[in-house]
C-alpha positions as a printed Julia matrix, in Angstrom:
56×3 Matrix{Float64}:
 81.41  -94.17  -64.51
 78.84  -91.17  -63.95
 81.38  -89.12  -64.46
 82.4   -89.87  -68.09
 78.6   -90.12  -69.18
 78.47  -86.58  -68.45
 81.99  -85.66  -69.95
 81.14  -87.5   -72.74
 77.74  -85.46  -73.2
 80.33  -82.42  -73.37
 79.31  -81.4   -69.48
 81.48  -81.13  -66.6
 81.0   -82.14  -63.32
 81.03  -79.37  -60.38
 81.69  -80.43  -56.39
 80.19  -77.17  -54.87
 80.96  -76.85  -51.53
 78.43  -77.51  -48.5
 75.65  -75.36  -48.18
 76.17  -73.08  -45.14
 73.03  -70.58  -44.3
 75.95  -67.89  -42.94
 77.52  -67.51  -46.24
 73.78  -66.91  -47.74
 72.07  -63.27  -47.25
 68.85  -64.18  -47.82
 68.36  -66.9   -44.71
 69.63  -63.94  -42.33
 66.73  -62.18  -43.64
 63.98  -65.1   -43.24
 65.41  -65.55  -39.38
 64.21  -61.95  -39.0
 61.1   -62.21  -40.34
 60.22  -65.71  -38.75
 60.97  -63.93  -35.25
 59.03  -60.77  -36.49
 55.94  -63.18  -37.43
 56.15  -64.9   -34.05
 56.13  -61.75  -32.13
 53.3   -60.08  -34.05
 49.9   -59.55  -32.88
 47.45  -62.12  -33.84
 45.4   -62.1   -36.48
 48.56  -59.86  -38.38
 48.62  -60.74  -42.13
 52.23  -62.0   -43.16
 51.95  -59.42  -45.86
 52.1   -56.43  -43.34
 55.08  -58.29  -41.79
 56.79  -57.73  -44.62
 55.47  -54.8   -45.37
 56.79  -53.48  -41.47
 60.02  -55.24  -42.39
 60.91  -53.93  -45.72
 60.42  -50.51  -44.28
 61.79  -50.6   -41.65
């Protein structure tokens, strides 16, 4: 029943499939700087992180 509300509305209805972080850039990137963050000195601002990061 959802399913014609929305084709009747002129929409269509997209099964994407599930989400996997390996397929996805970005969360490689936020494991890095996660690890980097818990390996920094204290009192390190999460902006030089990823400042160090970027740059490096």
């Amino acid at each position: 029943m959802g399913i014609t509300i929305v084709e009747k509305a002129g929409h269509e209805v997209l099964f994407l499939p599930t989400y996997s972080p390996d397929l996805n850039d970005i969360e490689h990137d936020f494991s890095a700087l996660k690890r980097a963050r818990m390996y920094a000195p204290s009192g390190t601002s999460l902006d030089d992180i990823i400042r160090y990061y970027c740059n490096n």
